[in-house]
N, C-alpha and C positions, 0 to 999 in steps of 0.2 A: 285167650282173653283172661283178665284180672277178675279176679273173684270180686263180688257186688260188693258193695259198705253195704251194704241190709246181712248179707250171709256172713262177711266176717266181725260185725257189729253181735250177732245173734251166737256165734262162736265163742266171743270174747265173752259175753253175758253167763252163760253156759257154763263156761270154766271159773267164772269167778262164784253161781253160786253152788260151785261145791268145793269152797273154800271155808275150811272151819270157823275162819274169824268173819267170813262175809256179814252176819247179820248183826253184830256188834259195830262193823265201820260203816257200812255203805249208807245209814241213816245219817251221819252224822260229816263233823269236817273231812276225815279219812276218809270216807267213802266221795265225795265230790274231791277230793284230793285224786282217789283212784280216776274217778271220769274222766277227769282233767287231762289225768294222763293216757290213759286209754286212746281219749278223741287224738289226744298228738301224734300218739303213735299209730295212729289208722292213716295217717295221711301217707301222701304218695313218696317212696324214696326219693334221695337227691342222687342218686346216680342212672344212669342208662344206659342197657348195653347197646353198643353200634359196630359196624365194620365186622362183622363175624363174615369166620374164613375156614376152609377145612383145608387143613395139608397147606398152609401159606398163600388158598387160593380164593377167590370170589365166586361160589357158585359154579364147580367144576364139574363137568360132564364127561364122565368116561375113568373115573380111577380106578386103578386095584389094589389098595392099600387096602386090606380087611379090617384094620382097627385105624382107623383114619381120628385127626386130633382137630378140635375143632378149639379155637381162639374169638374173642371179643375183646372190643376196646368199649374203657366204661368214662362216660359223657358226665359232666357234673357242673354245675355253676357256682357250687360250694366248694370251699377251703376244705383239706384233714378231711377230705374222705375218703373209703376205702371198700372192699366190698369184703362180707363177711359171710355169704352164704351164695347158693346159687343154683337154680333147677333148667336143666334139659332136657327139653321134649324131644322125640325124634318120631316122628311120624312116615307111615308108606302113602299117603296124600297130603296134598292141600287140604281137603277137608274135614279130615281127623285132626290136625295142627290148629287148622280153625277153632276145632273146638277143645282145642287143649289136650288129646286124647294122643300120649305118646305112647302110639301100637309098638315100634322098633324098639323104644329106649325113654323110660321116664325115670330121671335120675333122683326124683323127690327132691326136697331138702336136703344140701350136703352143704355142710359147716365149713368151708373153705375160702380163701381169698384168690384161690387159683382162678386163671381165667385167660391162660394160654396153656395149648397144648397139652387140652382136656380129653385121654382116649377114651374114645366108644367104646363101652362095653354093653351095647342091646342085644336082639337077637342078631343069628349069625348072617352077616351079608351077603349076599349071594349075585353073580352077574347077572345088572341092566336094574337092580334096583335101586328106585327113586328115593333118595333119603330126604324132607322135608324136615327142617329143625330152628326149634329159638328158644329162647333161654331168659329167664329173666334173674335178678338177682336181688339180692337181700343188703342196704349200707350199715354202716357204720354202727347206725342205732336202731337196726333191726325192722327198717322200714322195708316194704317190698316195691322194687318196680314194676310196672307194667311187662308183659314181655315183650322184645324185642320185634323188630320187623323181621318176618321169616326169611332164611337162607335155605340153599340146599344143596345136594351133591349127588351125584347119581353113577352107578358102579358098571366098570366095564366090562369086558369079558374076562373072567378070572383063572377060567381051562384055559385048558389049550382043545376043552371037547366043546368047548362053546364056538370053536369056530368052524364053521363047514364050508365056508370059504377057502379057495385053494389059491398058491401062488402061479400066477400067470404071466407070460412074457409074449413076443412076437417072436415070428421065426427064426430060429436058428441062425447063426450069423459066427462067421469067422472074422475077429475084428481084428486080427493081424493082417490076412491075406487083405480081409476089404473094409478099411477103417471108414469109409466117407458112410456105408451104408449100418454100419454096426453106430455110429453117431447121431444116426435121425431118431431124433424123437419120436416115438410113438403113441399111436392115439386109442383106447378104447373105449367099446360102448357096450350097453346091453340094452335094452327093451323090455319094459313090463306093462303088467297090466292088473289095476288095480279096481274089484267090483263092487267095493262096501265101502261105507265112510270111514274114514280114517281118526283114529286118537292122538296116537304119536308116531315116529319113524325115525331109526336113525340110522347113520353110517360109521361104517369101523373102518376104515382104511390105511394103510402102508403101500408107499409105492415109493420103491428105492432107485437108485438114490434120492429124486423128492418128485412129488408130484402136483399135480392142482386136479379138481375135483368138481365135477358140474351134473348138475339134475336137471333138464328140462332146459336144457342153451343157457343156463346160468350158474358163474360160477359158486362154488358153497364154501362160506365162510371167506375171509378175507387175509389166511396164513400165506407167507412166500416161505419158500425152501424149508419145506414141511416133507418128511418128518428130520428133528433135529439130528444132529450125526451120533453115530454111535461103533462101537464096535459090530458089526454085524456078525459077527459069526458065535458073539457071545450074546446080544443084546439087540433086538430091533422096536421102535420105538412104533406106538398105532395111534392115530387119533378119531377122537369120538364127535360124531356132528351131529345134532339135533335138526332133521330135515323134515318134522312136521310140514313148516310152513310148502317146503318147496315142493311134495306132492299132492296128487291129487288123484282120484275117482278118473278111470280111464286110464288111457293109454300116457306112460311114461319111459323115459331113459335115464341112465345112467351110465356119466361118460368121464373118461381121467386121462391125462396127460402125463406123462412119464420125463422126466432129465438124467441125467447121469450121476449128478452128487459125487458125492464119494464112494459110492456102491461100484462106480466105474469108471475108474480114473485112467484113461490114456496113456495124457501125459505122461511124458519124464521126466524125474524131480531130483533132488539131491536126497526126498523123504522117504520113496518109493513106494509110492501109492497103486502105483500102475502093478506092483507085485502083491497089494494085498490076497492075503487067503481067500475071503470074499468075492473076490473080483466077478463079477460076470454081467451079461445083461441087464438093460433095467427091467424090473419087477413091479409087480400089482398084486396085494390081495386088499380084497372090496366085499365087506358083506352091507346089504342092505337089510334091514330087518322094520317092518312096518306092522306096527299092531291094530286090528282093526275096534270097532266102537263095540262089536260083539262080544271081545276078547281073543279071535282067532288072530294068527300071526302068518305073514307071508315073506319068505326069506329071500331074498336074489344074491348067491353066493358067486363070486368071481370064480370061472373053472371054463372049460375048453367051447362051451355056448355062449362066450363074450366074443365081440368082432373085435381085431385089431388092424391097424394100416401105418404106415410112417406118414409124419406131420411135419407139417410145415418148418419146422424146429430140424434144417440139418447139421446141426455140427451144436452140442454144449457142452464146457470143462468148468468147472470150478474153478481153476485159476486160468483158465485161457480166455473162455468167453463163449460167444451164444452166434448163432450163423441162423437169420434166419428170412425164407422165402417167401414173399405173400404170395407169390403165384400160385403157391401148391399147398394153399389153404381150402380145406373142406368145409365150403358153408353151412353151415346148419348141421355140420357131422354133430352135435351135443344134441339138438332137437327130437322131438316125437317125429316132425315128415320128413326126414332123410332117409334116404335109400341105401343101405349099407351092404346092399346083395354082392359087391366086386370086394369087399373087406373079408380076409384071409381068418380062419379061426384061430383063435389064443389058443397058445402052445402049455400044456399046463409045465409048471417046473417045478424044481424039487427049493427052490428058491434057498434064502439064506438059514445057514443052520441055529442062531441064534435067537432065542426066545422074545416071542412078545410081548412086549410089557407099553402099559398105559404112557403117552407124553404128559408128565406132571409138571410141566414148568411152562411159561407165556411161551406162545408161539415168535417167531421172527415173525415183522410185520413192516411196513412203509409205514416212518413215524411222521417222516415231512419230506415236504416238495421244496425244493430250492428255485428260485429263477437265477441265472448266472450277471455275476455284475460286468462283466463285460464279455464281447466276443470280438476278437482279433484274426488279421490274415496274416499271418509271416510269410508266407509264400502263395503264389498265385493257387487257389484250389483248394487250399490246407485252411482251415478254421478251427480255431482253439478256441474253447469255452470255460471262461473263469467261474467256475462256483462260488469262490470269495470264502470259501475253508474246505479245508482237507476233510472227506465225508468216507463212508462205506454204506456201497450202495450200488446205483447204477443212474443212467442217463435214459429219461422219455423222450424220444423223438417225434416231433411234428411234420412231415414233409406230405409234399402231392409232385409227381412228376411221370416221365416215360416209364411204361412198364418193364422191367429189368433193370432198372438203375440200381446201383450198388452200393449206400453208403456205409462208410468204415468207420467205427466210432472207438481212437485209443483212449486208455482210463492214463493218467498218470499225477504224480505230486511234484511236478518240478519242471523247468522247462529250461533247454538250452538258451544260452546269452541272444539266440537269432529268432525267439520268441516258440521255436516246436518244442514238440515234445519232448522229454528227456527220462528216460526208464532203465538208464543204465544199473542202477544201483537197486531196482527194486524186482528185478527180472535175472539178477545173479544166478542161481542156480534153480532154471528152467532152462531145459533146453530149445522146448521151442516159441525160443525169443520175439519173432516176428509176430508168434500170435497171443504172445502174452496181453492179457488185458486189452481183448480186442473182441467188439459185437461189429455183426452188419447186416444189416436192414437190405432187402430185395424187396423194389418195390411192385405193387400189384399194379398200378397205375390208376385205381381207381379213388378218384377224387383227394379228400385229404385223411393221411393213413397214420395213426399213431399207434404208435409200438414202444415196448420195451421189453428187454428179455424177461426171464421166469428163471432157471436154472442154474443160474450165474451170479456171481457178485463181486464186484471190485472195491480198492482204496484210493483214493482222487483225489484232485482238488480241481484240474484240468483235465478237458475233454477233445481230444482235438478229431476233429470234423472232415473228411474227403469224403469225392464222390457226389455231395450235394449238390440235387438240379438250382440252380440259382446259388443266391446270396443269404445265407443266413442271420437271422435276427436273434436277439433273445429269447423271443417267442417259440423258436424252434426247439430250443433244447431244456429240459429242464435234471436237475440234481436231485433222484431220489433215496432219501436217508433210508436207511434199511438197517434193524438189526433185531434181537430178540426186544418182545416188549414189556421191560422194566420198567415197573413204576416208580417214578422218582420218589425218595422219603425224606430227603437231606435238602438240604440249603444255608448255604456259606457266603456270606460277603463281608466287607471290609471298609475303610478309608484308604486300604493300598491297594490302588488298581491293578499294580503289578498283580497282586495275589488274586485278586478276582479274575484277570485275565488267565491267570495258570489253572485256576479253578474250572474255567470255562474248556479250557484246552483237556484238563485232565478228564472233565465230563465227556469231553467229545472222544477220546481216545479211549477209555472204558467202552462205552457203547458200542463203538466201532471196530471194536473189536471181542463182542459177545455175540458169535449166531449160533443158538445152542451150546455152546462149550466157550470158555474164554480161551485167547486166541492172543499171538503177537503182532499181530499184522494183519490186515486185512487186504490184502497185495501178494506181496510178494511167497507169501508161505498160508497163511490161515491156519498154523498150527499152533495144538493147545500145548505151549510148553508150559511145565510145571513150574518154573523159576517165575515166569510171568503171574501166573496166578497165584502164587505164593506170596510177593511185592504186591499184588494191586485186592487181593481180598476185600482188605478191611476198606479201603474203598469204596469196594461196590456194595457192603455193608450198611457203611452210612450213610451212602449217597442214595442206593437204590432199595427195592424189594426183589433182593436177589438172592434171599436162599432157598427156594426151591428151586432155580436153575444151578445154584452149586449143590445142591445136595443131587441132581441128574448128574452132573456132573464127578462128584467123589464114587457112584456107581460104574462110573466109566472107570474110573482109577481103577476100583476094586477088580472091575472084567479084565483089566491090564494083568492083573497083578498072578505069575506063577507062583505055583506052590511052595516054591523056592525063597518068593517073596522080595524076589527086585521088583523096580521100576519103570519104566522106560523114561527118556525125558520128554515129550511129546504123547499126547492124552488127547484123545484116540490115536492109536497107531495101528498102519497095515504091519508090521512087526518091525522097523526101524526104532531105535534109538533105545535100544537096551546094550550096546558097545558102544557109543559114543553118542554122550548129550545129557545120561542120568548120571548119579549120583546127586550129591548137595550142592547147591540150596535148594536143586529146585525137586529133592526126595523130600522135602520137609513138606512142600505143599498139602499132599494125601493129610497128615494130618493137623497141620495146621488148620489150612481150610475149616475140617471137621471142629476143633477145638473152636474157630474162628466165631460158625455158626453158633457152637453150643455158645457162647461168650455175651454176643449180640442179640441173640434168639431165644435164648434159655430152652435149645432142643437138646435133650440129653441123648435123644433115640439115635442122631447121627452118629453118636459115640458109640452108643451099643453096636450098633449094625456092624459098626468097621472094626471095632475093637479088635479081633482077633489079627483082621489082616493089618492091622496097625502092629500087631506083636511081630508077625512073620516078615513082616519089612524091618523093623528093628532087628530081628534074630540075623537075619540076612548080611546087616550091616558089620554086625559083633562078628559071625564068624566067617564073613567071606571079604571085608573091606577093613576091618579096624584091626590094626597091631597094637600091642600095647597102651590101646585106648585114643590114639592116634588114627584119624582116616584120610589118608594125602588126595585120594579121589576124585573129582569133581571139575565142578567151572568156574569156582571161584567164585572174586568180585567181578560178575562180568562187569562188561564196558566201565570199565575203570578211565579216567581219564588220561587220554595218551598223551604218555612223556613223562606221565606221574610212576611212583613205585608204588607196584599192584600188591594187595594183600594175598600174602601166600594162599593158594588153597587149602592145603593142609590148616590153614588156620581157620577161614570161613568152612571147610569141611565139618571138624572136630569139634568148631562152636553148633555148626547143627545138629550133629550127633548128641550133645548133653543136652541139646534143645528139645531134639525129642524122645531121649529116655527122660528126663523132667517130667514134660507133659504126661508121656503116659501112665507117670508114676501118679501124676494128678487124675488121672483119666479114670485109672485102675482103683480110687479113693474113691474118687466118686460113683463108680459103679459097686462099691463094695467089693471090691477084689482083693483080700488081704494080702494074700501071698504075693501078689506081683506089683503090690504096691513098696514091698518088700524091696525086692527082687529087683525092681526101675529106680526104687530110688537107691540102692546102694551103685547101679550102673550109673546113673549118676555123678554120683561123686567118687567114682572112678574114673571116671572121664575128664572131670574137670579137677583133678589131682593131675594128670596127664596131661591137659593142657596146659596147667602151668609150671610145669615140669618141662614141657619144652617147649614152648612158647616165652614166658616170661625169664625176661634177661637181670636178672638180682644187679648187677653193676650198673646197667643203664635206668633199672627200673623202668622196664617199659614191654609190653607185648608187639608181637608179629612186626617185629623190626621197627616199630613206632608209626606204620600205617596206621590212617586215618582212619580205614576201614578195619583193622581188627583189634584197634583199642577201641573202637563203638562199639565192637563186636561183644569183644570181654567186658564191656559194661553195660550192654542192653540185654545180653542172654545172662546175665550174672554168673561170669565164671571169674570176678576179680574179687579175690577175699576182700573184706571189710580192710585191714590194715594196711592194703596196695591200693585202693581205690584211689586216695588220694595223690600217690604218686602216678597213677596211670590215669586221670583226668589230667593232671599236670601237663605231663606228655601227651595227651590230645590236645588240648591248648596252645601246646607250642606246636605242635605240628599245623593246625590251623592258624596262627598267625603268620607262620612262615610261608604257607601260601596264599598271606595276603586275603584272609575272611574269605576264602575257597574250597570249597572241597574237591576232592581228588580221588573219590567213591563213586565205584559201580554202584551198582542195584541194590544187594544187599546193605554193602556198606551205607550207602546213602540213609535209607529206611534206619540202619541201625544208631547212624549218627544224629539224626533228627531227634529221636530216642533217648540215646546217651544223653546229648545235650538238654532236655530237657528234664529227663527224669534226675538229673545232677544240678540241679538253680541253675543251669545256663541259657535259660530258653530266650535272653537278649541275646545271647552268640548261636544261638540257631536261625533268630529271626536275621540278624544280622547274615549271614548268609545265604539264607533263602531269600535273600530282598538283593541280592547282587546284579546288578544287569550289566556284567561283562564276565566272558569267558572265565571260566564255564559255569555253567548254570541256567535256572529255568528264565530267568532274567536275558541271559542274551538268546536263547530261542525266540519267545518273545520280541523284542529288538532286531530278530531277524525275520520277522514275518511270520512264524510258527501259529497257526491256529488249534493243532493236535501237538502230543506230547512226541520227542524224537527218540530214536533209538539211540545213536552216541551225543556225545556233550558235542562233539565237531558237528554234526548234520549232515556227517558226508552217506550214512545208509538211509535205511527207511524213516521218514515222517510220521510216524501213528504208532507207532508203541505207546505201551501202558506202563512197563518196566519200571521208568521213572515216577510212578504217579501215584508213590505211596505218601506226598506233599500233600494231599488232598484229605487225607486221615489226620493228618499233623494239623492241618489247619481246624480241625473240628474238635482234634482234644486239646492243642494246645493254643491257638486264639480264640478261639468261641469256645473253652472250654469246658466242652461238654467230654467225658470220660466214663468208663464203665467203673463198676465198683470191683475192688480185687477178690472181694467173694462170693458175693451173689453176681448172676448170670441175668442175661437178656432186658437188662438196665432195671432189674426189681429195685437196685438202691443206683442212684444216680451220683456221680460225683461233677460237681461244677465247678473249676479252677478258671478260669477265665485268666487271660494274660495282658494287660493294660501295656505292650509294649512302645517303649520313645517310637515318635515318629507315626504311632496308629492314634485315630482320635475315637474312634469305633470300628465295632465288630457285633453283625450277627449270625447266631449260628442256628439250625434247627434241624431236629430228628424224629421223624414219626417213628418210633420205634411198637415192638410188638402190645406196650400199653398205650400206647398213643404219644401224642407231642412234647416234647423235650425243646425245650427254647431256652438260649441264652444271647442276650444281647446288652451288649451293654458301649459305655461311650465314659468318654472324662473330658472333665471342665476345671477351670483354672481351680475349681472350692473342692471342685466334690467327685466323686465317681459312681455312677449308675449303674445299674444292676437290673433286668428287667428277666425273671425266671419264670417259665413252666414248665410245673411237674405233673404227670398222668395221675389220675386216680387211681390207686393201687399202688402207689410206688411212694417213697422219698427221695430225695437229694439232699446229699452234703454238699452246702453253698459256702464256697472261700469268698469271702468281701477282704479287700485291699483296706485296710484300718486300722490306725494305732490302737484301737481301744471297741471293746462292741457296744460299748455306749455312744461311738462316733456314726453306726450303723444305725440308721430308718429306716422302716419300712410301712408305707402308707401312711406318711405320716409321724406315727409313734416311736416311740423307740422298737426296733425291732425284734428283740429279745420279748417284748410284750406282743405283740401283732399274731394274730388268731396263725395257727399251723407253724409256726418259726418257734424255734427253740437253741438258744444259745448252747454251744458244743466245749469249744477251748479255744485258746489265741493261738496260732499258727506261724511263726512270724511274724511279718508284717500283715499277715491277713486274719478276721476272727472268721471263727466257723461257724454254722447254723445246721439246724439241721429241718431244715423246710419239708414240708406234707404235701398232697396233692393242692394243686390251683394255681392262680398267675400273683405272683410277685414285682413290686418294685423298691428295688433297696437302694438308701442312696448314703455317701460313707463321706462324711468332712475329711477333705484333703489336709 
């Protein structure tokens, strides 16, 4: 609570008379001058803090971060303000917070404007305690806010002695000799019994590869393919439930479901999963721990007194699909009256040897239902069901018929010319083709039966149907979106549909390809190749609240990472793809990524963490990959367009290598590391003395044989001197009118060219490109029916890559744009360049970023050009307005140069600059 105006009135009074001059003014004008002021500054600040988050999360249950950083966004209805001070209470109840009384952590008065990624330093945290915390803050002119509505976080197991729960499996099983029976799902229960009333209770659970989880015949919480993947042998992920609600006083169970995941993969692949280190049965540890109102505690730890039995669930793969029986379904096996006496005792196992550690990122969840817009027969029996877009996910089925009926439900994104299915291209390197992307429903025959798998997940757009008793409707079938669940922060639209339309596709193909780890495909591979997250980061950046699933994810990196300090190119790996797949572009990810977040986020601590294995990947490269500063290694510009001449690798290679000795040499700065700020930067520019040493051709004047992609290259990672740039924009220029305002760029190249072209005034020959709708380009996917983004410019592989969908960054710095600043981080200073291009009549762009909302939108009219900005409290923006003169600039009104928080900068070209405060703006600039 806020201290009363009676106590802080009586404070103020107090302090003023033992002020030497007090009795000379306060009779007199001075002294009613003093009151005057006093009364104004009692009044209640113009800011508020809201949205507080610890670790980028909302009131998280189960972390182990011991010094966890807690963030607020600050609310204001006033212009130019900012916050100047700030106290955090941290309380071990609701009740001590109630009353102001921060037992963990009371930070006082601290004179600062920070108000992200504040670490705790109260007393030491310890596992299962409840941290209750709010903060209030101090504006501009020294007013106080109310505090905040309380948040909180609560700590998980931090031992490894906090757990006395053991890893449990079912019997023994040779899943060579007998794979049908090594594939059934298995089911466990336990039974307790509770004699006092209850306060709180939770659960800690891991069950590999994923499980689902139920108290009392219902299931707990509402996560699918839980927990997310990880290395297992270095890293296993636990999740924390608050299950107050679902016991009770008497007789209870607790009961879990087990799949295969990736803890045990069958299949055959081209990844070879089926050979991971890991590999074995699925697993369970389960602790229950329930605290009673007394303060005594009762533990139910999973170990050899759990029943287990195989369930209904015979046959689940991760990229095959889900088999499953209702006939030999156990009713009531999750209930208190089931009878469990014929259920076999849980095998204790030595389970996986990788460390526990807390799930710190949103769970995968069912984000929407789809109903299909149409359902077709091409052939008598065979039923195809139209989603009406390309999803990742799965199909709920509705059916009632004879008991044992069998239906078979294929996932696919394309269909041969005779209206079936068609999965040739997305089932490539599986060998067993006929079960790729295939569930089937046994039914129980009672009444009407709806199901959908657990364990499993595919990429679709089409469903085709055998097997089904009758004739199916659209009622039957439905499309469930599935994927980790990111909160959207971005929003982008246009007057050019086309771009909206790409926008829409890039959204869908991001999602649909994050469940736990970002991923190329949600089909045919589900692997996290690094090249892909390296291209689509900054995306998921401004579009989502997605750094704390990348920051889960750069820890997968680091468990990748030998001593040695290679790669792999695929993140998680059973150990493929450290001979074939890594090097550059997609080694650059690891820190990119990191860089990415610190950039967006203003998280310096991702840097710290990685730092070193950021050096031993760089060391790695210098003395086992680079001759003479040259690295020929890699995969290049993939999917470059065919028939085009592809940028040598050697060239996209060697521009990532300065890429990221650069960065670290920035990294190494900012963390105060002098010597290897040294050290980075002279490799540096030794590197980029050696690319253009042999790369750049003096008679042609031109890089990497005049590709399209490694002149973007040498001019988005700046390895083209000042006195060549001009000659090597030239030569991109011409290379791009020779194909006809096309590009002829893979992935990297693509990202790099968008890039180039704008950060060189050409961002009308960017858009001009990106607005093309014919071959090749996002423009003819689109025009061919594309609702997700494709893997080649032809369409002849996969439908849902993300590779391509670094357009969707482009469209937010450079039509809407909105930009970060080149020296402060996590948009402290905001830069607003907006791009008024022929052909758009408006554009808006918006980013709830870590201070809050970031909006630019603007439109032009035959007089004038509009401008409509917000900027967070805490922050500024440099706003470019399109204007001869800044006296041709208003705002509200006035001249804007005069208008409260705006402040004239310099002329820019054709644009003046401002330099605007917190609040919402409208500027408007005589044509």
């Amino acid at each position: 609570m806020r201290p009363t105006l009676f106590k802080m009135t009586l404070e103020r009074v107090k302090g003023v008379a033992q002020m030497s001059f007090c009795k000379s003014v306060f009779t007199g004008f001075f002294g009613l001058l003093l009151v005057l002021t006093f009364l104004a500054n009692t009044g209640r600040a113009a800011v508020e803090p809201v949205k507080l988050k610890c670790e980028y999360l909302c009131d998280p249950v189960g972390i182990d971060t011991t010094c966890p950083r807690l963030s607020w966004v600050l609310r204001s209805d006033e212009r130019a303000q900012k916050q100047s001070a700030y106290q955090l209470l941290v309380a071990s109840s609701e009740e001590r917070l109630q009353s102001d009384e921060g037992d963990l952590w009371d930070t006082g008065k601290v004179v600062s404007d920070k108000s992200i990624h504040v670490p705790y330093k109260g007393r030491e945290l310890k596992s299962r305690m409840r941290c209750h915390w709010k903060v209030r803050v101090w504006d501009k002119n020294g007013k106080i806010s109310d505090y905040s509505q309380p948040a909180l976080w609560e700590m998980g197991l931090i031992s490894t002695k906090d757990w006395q729960a053991r890893w449990i499996s079912g019997p023994s099983l040779d899943w060579d000799k007998d794979p049908g029976k090594t594939q059934s799902s298995p089911l466990f229960r336990k039974m307790f019994t509770l004699r006092k009333p209850v306060r709180r209770a939770r659960a800690y659970i891991s069950g590999l590869g994923y499980y689902e989880l139920y108290l009392n015949g219902k299931k707990v919480g509402d996560n699918v393919l839980d927990p997310a993947f990880t290395r297992y042998d270095k890293r296993v992920l636990y999740v924390t439930y608050d299950i107050t609600k679902a016991v009770a006083e008497g007789d209870n169970v607790v009961g879990a479901m087990l799949g295969n995941g990736w803890y045990n993969v069958k299949s055959r692949a081209a990844w070879g999963f089926d050979k991971a280190p890991w590999r074995a049965q699925p697993t369970l540890i389960c602790q229950v721990e329930v605290e009673f109102v007394d303060g005594s505690m009762k533990v139910i730890a999973s170990d050899s007194s759990w029943k287990v039995v195989s369930g209904p669930i015979r046959f689940d793969n991760i990229r095959l699909g889900e088999v499953y029986d209702a006939r030999m379904e156990q009713a009531g096996w999750n209930g208190t009256q089931y009878n469990d006496h014929s259920w076999n005792a849980a095998r204790v196992v030595d389970g996986p040897s990788g460390k526990l550690a807390a799930q710190m990122l949103q769970p995968i969840r069912v984000i929407e239902t789809l109903e299909p817009v149409k359902v077709s027969e091409p052939q008598k029996g065979t039923y195809v069901f139209d989603m009406g877009q390309n999803i990742a996910g799965w199909a709920q089925l509705t059916v009632s018929g004879p008991r044992g009926t069998r239906v078979v439900m294929k996932y696919g994104e394309r269909l041969y010319d005779n209206g079936t299915l068609d999965l040739r291209d997305v089932s490539a390197f599986v060998e067993d083709k006929e079960l790729f992307q295939t569930d089937a429903y046994i039914l129980s025959g009672e009444g009407t039966e709806v199901w959908e798998p657990r364990f499993t997940y595919h990429g679709f757009r089409y469903v085709q149907v055998t097997g089904f008793p009758g004739k199916p409707g659209v009622q039957n079938l439905s499309g469930r979106v599935v994927h980790t669940a990111l909160e959207p922060v971005g929003h982008f639209e246009c007057s050019n549909n086309l771009f909206n339309n790409i926008q829409r596709c890039t959204l869908r193909s991001f999602v649909g390809n994050f469940h736990g780890y970002p991923t190329d495909c949600p089909h045919r591979e589900k692997n996290g190749w690094t090249d892909d997250a390296h291209i689509a980061v900054e995306v998921g950046l401004y579009n989502y609240d997605s750094a704390a699933a990348y920051t889960k994810w750069l820890k997968d990196i680091k468990d990748e990472q030998p001593q040695s300090g290679e790669l792999p190119g695929i993140i998680p790996t059973g150990g493929w793809g450290y001979t074939w797949g890594n090097g550059y572009p997609g080694d650059l990810a690891y820190i990119w990524v990191a860089w990415s977040i610190y950039r967006y986020c203003g998280d310096r601590r991702v840097l710290e963490e990685h730092y070193e294995a950021f050096k031993r990947h760089l060391g790695f490269i210098t003395g086992n990959q680079a001759t003479d500063g040259i690295v020929s290694y890699g995969l290049g510009d993939w999917n470059s367009v065919k028939g085009s001449t592809p940028t040598p690798a050697p060239v996209i290679s060697t521009g990532c290598y300065y890429r990221e000795a650069f960065l670290l040499s920035k990294i190494a700065e900012l963390l105060g590391k002098d010597d290897d700020v040294q050290l980075y930067s002279q490799l540096a520019t030794e590197i980029k003395q050696a690319f253009d040493k042999k790369f750049f051709n003096p008679e042609t004047s031109v890089y990497a044989d005049g590709t399209q992609g490694g002149l973007s290259l040498a001019l988005h990672y700046g390895l083209v001197e000042p006195e060549k740039k001009r000659g090597t924009m030239k030569a991109l220029l011409a290379s791009i009118e020779n194909s006809k305002y096309h590009l002829t760029t893979g992935i990297t190249g693509t990202m790099c060219l968008l890039n180039a072209m704008t950060d060189n005034s050409q961002i009308g020959l960017a858009y001009r490109i990106a607005n093309q709708k014919t071959f090749p380009g996002w423009g003819y996917w689109i025009d061919q029916g594309a609702t997700t983004l494709w893997e080649q410019w032809d369409g002849t592989e996969s439908r849902n890559h993300i590779m391509f969908g670094y357009i969707s960054a482009w469209f937010y710095k450079a039509i809407g744009g909105i930009n970060l600043d080149r020296k402060e981080a996590g948009f402290k200073k905001i830069v607003i360049r907006p791009f008024g291009a022929n052909g758009l009549a408006w554009a808006r762009a918006e980013h709830r970023s870590m201070y809050g909302l970031i909006r630019s939108a603007w439109q032009k009219k035959p007089d004038n050009f509009i401008l409509e900005v917000t900027t967070p409290v805490n922050t500024t923006a440099i706003v470019h307005i399109p204007a001869k003169t800044a006296r041709a600039v208003t705002e509200g009104g006035m001249l804007a140069e005069k208008s409260l928080g705006v402040s004239f900068l310099r002329m820019d070209g054709e644009a003046a600059v401002f330099v605007v405060e917190s609040g919402d703006y409208s500027f408007v600039s005589r044509q």
